[in-house]
N, C-alpha and C positions, 0 to 999 in steps of 0.2 A: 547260219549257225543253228543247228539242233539246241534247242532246250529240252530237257528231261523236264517231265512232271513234279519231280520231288525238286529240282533246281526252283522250276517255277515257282511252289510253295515256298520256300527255303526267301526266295526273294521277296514275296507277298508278306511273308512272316517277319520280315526285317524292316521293309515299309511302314508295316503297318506299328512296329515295336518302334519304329525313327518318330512316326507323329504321336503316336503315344503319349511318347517322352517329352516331346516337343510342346504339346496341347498342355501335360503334368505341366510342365515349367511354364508355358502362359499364364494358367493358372495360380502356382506360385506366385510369378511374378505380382499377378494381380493384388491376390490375398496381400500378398507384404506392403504394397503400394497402396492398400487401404488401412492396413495397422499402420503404415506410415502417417496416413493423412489424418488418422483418427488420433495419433498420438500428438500429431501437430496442433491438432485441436484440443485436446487436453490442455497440452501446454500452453499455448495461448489462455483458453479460460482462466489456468492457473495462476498465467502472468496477471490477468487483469484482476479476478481476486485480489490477489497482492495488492494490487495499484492501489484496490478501494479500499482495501483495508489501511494502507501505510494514508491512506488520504484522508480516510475519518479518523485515526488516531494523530494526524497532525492536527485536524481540523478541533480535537479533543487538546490538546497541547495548547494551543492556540488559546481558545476558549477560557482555559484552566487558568492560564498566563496572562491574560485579560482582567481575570477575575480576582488573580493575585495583585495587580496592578492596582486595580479598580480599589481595592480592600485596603494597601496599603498608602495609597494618596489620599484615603479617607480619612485611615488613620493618622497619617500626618498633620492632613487639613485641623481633624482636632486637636493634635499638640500644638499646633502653631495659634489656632483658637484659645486656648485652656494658657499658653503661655503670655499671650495678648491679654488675654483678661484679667491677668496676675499682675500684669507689668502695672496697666491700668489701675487695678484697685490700690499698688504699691505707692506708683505716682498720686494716684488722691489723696492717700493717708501722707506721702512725702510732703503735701503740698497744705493738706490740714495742719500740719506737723509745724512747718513752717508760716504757716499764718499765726498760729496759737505762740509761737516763739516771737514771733515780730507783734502782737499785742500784748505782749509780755515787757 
């Protein structure tokens, strides 16, 4: 089979415009497959963010609710103290009360 020259071109020119295209889109490929992997990693980072944050404001929750406890069993402790003491001085004076009536 005779080829013609300008065939010959014509063919070289379509070769070379196949790998072109071909070489462009590896390319792409690649470029997207590293925004991929880069966004991947974004979001990861972002997830663990999160983590640490949602961990130190439990960990603040926590703490907060400790300290609420802590405050209020204290407080108790001194009504249960303050009403002990009451009962106490009432009982002494009941009991002064009663002696002073029985030397009577």
């Amino acid at each position: 089979m005779k080829m013609s020259l300008k065939s010959l071109f014509v063919a070289v020119a379509v070769s070379f415009s196949v790998a072109s295209c071909t070489e462009a889109g590896k390319e792409n490929a690649n470029a997207a497959a590293e925004n991929t992997e880069a966004a991947a990693e974004n979001t990861g980072d972002a997830v663990e963010v999160e983590a640490e944050n949602a961990a130190a404001a439990t960990e603040n929750a926590v703490d907060k609710a400790a300290a609420n406890t802590e405050a209020a069993a204290e407080k108790a402790g001194d009504k249960i103290e303050n009403a002990a003491e009451k009962t106490a001085a009432e009982t002494e004076e009941a009991a002064a009360e009663a002696k002073a009536e029985i030397k009577d």
